[in-house]
VEXSEKE-679692 format. One record per atom (N, C-alpha, C, O): residue number from 1; residue in three letters; atom name; z, x, y. Coordinates in Angstrom, 1 decimal, decimal comma. Layout:
! residues N
PT  NUM  ALA  CA  Z  X  Y;
...
This chain:
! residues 108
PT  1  UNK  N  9,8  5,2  18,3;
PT  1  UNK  CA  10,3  5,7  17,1;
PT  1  UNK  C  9,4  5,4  16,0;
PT  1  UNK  O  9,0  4,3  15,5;
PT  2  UNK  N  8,9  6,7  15,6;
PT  2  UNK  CA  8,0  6,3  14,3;
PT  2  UNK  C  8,7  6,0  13,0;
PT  2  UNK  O  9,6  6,6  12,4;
PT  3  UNK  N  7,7  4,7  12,5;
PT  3  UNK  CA  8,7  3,9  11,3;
PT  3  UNK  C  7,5  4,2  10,1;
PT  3  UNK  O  6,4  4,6  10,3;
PT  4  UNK  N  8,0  4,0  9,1;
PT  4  UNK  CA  6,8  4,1  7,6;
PT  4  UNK  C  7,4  2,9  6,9;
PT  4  UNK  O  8,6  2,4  7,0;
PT  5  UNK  N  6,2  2,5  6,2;
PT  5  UNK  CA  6,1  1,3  5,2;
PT  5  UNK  C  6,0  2,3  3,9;
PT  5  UNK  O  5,2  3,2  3,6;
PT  6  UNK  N  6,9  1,8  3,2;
PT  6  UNK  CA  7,1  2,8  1,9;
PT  6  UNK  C  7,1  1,7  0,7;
PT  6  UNK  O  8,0  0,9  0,5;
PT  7  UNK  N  5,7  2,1  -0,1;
PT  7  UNK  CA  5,6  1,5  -1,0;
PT  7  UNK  C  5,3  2,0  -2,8;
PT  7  UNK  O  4,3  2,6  -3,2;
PT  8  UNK  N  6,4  1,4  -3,5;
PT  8  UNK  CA  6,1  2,5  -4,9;
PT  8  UNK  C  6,3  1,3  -5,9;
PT  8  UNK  O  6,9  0,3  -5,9;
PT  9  UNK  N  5,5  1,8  -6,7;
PT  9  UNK  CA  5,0  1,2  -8,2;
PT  9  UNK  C  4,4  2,2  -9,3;
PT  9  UNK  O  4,2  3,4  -9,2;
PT  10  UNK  N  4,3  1,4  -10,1;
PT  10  UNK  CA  4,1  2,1  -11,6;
PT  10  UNK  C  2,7  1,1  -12,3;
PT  10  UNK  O  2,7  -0,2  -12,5;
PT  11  UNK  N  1,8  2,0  -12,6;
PT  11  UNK  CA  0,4  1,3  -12,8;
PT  11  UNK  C  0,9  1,4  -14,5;
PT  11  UNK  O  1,8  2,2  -14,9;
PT  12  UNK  N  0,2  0,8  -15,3;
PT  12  UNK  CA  0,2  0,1  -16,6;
PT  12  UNK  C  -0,7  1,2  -17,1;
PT  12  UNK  O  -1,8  1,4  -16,5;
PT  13  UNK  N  -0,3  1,9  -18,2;
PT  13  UNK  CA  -1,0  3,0  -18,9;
PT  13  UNK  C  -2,4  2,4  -19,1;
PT  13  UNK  O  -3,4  2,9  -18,7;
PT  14  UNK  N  -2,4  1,6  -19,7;
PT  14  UNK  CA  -4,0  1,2  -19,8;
PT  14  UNK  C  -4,9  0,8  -18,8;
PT  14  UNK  O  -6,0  1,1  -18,9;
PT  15  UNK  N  -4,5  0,3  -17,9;
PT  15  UNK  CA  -5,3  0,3  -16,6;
PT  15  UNK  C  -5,1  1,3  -15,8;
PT  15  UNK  O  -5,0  0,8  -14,7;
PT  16  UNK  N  -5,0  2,5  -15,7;
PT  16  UNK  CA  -5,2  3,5  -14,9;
PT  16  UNK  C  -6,5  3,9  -14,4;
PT  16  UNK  O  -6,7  4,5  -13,3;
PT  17  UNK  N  -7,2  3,6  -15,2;
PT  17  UNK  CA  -8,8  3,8  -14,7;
PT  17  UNK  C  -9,4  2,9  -14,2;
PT  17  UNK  O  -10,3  3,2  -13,5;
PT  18  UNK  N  -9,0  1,5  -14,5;
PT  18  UNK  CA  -9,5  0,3  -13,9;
PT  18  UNK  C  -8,3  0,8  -12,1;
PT  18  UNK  O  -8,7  1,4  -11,1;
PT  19  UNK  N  -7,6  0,5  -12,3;
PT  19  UNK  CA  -6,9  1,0  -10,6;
PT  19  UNK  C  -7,5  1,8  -9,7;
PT  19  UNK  O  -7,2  1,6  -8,5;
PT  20  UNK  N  -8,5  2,7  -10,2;
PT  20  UNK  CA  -8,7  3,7  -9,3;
PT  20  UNK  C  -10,2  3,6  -8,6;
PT  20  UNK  O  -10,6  4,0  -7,5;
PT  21  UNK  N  -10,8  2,8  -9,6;
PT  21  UNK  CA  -12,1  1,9  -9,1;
PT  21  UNK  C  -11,4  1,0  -8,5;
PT  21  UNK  O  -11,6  1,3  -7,3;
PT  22  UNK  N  -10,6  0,2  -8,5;
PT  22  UNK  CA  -9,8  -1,1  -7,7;
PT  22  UNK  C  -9,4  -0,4  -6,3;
PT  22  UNK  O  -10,0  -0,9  -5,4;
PT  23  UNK  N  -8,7  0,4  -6,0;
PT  23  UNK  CA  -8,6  1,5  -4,8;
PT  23  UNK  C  -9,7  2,0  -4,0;
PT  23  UNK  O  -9,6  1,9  -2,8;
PT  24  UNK  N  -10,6  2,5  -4,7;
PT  24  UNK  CA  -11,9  2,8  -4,2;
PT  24  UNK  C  -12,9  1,7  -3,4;
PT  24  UNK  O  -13,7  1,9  -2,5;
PT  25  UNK  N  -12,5  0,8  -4,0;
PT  25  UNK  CA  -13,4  -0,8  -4,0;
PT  25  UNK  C  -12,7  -1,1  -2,2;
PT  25  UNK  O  -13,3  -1,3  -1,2;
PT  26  UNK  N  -10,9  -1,1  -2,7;
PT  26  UNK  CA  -10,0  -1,7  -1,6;
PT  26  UNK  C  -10,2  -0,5  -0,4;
PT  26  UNK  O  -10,3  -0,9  0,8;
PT  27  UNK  N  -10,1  0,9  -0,7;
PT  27  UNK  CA  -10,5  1,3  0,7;
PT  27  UNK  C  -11,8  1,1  1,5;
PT  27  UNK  O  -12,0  1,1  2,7;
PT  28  UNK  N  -13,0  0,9  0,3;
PT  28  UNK  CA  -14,2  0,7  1,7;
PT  28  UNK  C  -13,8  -0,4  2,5;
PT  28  UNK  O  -13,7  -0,4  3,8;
PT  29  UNK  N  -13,5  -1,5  1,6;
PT  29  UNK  CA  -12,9  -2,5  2,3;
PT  29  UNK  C  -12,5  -2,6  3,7;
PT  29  UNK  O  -13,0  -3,3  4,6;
PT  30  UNK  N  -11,2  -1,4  3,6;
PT  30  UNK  CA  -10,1  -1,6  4,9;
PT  30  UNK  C  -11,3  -0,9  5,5;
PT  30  UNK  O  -11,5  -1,5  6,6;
PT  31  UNK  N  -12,3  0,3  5,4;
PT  31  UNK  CA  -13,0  1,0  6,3;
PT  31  UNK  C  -13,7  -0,2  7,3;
PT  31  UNK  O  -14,0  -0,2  8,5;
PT  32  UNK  N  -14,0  -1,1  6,4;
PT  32  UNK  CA  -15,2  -2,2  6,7;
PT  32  UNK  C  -14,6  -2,7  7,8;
PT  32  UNK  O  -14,9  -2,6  9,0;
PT  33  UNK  N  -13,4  -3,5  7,2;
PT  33  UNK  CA  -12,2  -4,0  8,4;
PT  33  UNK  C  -11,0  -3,5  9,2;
PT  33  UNK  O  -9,9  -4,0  9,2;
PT  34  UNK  N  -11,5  -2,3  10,0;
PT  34  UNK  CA  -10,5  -1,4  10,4;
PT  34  UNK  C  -9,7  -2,1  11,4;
PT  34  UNK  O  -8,5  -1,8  11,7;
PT  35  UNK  N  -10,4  -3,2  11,9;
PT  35  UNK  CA  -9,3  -3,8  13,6;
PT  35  UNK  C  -8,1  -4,6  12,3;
PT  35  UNK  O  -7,2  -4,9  13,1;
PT  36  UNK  N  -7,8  -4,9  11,3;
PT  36  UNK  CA  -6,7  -5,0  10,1;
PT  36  UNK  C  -5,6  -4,4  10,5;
PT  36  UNK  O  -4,4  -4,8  10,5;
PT  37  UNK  N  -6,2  -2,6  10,8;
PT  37  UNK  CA  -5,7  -1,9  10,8;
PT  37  UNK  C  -5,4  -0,7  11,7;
PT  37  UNK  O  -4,9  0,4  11,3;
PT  38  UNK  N  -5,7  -1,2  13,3;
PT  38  UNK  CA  -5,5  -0,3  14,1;
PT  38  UNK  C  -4,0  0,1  14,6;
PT  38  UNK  O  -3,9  1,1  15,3;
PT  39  UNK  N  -3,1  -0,4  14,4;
PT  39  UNK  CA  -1,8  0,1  14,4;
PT  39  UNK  C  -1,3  0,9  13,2;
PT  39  UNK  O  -0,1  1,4  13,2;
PT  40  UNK  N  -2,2  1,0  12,0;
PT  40  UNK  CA  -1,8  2,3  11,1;
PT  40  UNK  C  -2,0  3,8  11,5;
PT  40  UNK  O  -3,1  4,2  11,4;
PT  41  UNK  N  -0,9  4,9  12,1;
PT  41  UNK  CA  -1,0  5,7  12,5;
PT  41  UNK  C  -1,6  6,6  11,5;
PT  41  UNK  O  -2,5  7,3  11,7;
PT  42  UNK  N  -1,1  6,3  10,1;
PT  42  UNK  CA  -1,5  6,9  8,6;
PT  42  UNK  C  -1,5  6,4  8,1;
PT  42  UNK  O  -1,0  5,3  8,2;
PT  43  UNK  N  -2,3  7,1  6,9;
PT  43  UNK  CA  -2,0  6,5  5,7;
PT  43  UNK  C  -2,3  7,6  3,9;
PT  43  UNK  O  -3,3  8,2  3,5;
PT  44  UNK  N  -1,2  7,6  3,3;
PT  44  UNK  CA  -1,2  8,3  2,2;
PT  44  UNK  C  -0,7  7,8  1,1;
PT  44  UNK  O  0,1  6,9  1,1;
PT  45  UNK  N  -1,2  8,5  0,1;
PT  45  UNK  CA  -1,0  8,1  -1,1;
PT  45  UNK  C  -0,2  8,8  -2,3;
PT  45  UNK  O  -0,4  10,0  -2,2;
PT  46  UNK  N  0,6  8,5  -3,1;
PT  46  UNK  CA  0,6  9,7  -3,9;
PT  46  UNK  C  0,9  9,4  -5,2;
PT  46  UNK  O  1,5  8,3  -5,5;
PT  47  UNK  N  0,5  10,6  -6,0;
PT  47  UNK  CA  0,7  9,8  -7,5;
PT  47  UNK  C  1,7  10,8  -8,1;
PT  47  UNK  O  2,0  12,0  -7,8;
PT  48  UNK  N  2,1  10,1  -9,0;
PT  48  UNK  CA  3,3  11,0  -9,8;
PT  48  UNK  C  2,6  12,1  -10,5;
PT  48  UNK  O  1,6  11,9  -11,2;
PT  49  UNK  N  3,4  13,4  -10,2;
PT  49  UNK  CA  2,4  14,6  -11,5;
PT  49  UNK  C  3,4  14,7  -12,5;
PT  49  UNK  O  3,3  14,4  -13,7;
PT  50  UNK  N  4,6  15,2  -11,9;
PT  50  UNK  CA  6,4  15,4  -13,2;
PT  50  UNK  C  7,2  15,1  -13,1;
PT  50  UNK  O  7,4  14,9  -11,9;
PT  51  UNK  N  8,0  14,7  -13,8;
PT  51  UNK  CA  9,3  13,6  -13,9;
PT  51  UNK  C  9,3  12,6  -13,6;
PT  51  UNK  O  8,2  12,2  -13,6;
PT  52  UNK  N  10,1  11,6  -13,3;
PT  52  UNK  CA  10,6  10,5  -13,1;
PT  52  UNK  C  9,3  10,0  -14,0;
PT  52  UNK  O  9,0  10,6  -14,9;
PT  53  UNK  N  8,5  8,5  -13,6;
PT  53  UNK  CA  7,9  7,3  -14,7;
PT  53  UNK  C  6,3  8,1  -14,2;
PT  53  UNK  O  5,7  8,5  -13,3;
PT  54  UNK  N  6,3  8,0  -15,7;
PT  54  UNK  CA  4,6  8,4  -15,3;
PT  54  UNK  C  3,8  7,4  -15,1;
PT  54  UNK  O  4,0  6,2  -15,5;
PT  55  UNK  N  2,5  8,0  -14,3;
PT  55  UNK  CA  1,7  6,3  -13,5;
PT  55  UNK  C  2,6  5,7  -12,7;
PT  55  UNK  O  2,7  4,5  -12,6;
PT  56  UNK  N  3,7  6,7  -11,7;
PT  56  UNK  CA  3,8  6,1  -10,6;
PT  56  UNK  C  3,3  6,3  -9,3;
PT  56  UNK  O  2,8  7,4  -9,1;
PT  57  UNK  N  3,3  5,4  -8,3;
PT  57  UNK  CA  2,5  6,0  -7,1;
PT  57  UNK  C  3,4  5,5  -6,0;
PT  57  UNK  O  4,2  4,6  -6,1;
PT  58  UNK  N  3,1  6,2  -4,9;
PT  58  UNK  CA  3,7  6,2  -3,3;
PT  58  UNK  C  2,9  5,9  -2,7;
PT  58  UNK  O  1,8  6,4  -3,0;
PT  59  UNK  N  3,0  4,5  -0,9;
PT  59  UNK  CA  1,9  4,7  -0,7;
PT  59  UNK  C  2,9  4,8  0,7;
PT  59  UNK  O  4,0  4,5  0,8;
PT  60  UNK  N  2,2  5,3  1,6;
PT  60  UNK  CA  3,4  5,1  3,1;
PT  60  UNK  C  2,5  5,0  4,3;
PT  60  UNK  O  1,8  6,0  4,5;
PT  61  UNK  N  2,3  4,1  4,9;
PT  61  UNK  CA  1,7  3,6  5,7;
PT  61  UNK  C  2,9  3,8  7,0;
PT  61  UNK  O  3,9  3,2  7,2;
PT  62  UNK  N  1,9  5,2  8,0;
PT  62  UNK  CA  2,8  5,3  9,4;
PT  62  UNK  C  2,4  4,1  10,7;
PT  62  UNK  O  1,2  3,8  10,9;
PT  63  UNK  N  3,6  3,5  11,5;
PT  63  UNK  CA  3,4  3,1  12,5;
PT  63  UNK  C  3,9  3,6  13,9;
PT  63  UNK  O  5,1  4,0  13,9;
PT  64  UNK  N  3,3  3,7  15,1;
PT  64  UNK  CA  4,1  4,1  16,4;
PT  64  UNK  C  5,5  3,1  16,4;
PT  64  UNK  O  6,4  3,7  17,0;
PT  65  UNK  N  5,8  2,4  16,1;
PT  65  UNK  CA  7,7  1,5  16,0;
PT  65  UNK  C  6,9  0,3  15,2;
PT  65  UNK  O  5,8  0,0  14,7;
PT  66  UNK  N  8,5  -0,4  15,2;
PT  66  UNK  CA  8,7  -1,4  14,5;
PT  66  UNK  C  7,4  -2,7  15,2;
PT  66  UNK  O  6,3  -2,8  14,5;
PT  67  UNK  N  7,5  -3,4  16,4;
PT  67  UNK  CA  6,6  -4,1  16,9;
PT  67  UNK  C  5,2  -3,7  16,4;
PT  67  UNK  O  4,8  -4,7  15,8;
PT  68  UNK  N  4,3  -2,8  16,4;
PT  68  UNK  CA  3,5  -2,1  15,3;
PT  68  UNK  C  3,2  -2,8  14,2;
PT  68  UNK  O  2,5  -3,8  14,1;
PT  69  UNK  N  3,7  -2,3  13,6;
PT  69  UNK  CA  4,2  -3,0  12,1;
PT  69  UNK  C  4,4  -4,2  11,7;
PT  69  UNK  O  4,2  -4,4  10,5;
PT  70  UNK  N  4,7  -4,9  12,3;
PT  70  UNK  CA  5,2  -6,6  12,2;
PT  70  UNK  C  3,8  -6,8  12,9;
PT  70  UNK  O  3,1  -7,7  12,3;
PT  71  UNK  N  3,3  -6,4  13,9;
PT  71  UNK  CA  1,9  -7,0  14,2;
PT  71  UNK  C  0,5  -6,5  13,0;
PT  71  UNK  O  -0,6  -7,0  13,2;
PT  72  UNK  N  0,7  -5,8  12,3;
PT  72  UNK  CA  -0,4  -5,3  11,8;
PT  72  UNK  C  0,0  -6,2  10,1;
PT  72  UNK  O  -0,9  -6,8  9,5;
PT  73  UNK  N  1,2  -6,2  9,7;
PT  73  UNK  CA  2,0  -7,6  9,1;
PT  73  UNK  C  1,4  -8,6  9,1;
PT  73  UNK  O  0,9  -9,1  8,1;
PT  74  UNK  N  1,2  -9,3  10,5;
PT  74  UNK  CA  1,4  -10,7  10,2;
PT  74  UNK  C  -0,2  -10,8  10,8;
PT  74  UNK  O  -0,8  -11,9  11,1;
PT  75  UNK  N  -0,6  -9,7  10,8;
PT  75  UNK  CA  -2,8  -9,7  10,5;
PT  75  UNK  C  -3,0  -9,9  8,9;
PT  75  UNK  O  -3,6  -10,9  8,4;
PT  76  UNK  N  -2,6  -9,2  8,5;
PT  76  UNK  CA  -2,7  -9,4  6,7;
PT  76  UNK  C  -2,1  -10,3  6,1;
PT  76  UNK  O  -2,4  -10,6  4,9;
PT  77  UNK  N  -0,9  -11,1  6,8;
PT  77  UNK  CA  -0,3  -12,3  6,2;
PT  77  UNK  C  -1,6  -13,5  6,6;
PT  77  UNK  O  -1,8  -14,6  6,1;
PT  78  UNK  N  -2,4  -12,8  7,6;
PT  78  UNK  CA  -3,5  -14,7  8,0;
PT  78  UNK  C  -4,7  -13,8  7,3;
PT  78  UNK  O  -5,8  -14,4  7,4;
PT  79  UNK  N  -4,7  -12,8  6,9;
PT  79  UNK  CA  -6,1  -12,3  6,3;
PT  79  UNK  C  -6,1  -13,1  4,8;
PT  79  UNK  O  -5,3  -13,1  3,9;
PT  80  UNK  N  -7,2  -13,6  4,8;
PT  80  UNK  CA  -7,1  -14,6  2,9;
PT  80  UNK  C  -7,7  -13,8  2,1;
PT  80  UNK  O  -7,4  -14,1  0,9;
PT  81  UNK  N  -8,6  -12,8  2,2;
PT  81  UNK  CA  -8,7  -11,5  1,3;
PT  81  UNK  C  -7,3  -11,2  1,4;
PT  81  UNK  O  -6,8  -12,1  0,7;
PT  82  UNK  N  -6,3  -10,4  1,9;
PT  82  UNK  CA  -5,6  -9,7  1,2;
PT  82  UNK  C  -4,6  -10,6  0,7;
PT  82  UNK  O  -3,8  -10,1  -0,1;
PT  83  UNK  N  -4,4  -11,9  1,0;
PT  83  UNK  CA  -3,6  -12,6  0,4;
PT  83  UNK  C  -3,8  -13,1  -0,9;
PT  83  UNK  O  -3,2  -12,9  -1,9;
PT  84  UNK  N  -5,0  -14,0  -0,6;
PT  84  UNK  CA  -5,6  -14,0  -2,0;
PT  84  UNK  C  -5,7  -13,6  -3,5;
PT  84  UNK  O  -5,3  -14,0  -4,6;
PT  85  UNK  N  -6,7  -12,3  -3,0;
PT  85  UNK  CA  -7,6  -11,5  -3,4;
PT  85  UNK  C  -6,6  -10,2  -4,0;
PT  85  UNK  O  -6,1  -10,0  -5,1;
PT  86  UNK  N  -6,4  -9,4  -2,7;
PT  86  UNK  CA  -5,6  -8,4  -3,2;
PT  86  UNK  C  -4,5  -8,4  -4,0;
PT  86  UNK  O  -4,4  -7,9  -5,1;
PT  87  UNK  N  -3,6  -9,0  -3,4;
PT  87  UNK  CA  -2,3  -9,3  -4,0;
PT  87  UNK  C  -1,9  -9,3  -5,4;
PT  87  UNK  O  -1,2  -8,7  -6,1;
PT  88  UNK  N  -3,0  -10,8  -5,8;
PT  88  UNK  CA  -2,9  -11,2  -6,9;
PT  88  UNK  C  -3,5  -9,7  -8,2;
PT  88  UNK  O  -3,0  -9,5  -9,3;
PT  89  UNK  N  -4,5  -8,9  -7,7;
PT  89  UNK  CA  -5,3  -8,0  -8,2;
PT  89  UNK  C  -4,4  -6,8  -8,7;
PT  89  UNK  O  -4,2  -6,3  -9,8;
PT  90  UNK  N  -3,5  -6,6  -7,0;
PT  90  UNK  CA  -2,0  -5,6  -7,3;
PT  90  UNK  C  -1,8  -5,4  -8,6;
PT  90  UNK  O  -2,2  -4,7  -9,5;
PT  91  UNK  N  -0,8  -6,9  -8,3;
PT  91  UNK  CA  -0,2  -7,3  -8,9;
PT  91  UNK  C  -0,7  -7,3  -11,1;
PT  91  UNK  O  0,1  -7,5  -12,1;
PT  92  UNK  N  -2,0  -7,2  -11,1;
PT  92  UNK  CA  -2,2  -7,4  -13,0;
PT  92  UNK  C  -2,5  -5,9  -13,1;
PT  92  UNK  O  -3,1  -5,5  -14,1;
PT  93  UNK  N  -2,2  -4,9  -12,2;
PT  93  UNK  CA  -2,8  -3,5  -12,6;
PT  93  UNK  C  -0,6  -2,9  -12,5;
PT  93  UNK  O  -0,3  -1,8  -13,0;
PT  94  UNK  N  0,2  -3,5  -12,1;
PT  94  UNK  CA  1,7  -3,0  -11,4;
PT  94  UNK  C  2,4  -3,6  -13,4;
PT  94  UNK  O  2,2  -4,7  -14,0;
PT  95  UNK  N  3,1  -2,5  -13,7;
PT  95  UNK  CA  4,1  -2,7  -14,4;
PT  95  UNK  C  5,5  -3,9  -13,6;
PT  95  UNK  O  6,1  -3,7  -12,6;
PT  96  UNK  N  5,6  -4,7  -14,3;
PT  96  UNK  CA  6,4  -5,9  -14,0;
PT  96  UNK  C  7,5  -5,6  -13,6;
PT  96  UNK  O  8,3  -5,3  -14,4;
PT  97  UNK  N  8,1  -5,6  -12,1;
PT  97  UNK  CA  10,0  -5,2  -11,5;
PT  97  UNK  C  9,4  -3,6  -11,5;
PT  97  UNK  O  10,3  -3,0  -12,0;
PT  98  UNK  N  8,6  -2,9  -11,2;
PT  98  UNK  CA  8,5  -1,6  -10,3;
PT  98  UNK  C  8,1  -1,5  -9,0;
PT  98  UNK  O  8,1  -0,5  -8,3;
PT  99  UNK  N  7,5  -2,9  -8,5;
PT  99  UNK  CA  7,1  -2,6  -7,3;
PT  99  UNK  C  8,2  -2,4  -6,1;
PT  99  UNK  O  9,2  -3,0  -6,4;
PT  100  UNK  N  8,3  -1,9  -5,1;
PT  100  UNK  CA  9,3  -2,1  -3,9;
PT  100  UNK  C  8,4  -1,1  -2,9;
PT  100  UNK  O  7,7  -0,1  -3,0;
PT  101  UNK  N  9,0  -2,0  -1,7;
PT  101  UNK  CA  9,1  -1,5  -0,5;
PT  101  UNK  C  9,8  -1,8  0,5;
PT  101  UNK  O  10,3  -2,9  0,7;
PT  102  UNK  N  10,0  -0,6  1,1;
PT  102  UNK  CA  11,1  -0,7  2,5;
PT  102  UNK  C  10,4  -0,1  3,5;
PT  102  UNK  O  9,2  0,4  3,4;
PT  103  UNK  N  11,3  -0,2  4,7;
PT  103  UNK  CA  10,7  0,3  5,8;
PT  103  UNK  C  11,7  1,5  6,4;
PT  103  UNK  O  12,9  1,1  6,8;
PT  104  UNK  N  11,5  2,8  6,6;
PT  104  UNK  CA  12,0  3,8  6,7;
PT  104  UNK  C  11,7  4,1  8,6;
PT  104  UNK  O  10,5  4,0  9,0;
PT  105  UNK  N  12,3  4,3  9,3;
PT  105  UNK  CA  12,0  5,3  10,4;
PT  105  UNK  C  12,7  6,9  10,7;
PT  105  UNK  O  13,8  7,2  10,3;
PT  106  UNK  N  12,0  7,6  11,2;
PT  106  UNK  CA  11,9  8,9  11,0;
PT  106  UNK  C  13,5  9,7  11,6;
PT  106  UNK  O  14,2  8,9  12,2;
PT  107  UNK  N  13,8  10,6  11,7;
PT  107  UNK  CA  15,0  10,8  11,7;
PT  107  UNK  C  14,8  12,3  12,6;
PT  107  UNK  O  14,3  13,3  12,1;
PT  108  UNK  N  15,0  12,1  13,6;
PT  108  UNK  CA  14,7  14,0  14,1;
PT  108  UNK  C  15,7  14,3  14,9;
PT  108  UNK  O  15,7  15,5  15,4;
């Protein structure tokens, strides 16, 4: 059963340009360290164009099931870049109480 990691926030009007070098920076990154990431089936992104909060973004990261995901999880929970490094980085570019994620599986 394929599951998605569903993740949305709202970037801070003034750092919107700083974010997107920060993104750019963070995918060579993951390219650099793909074994991170070999149980991500996908990955996309998406940014708000109309309605709802402007400067928000989607990101949904697919897995083949749940086991997947909790293993590709608890690689980035012992990774100290992304614990560190990333997180904290997120975190000063994310409008404060917008971030969330859940975990969705597909319905057919």
């Amino acid at each position: 059963m394929t599951i998605f990691l569903v993740e949305t926030y709202v970037v801070k009007p003034e750092r919107q340009a700083d974010f997107m070098a920060y993104k750019k920076k963070l995918s060579q990154w993951m390219e650099k360290h793909s074994e991170l990431f070999k149980e991500v089936k996908s990955y996309r992104m998406f940014s708000q164009m109309l309605g709802g909060n402007w400067g928000g973004y989607v990101e949904m990261w697919e897995f083949e099931n749940l086991a997947d995901f909790e293993k590709c999880n608890n690689k980035h929970l012992q990774s100290e870049y992304l614990t560190k490094q990333v997180v904290p980085e997120l975190a000063a570019f994310v409008v404060p109480a917008t971030y969330s994620a859940s975990v969705w599986n597909s319905v057919e």
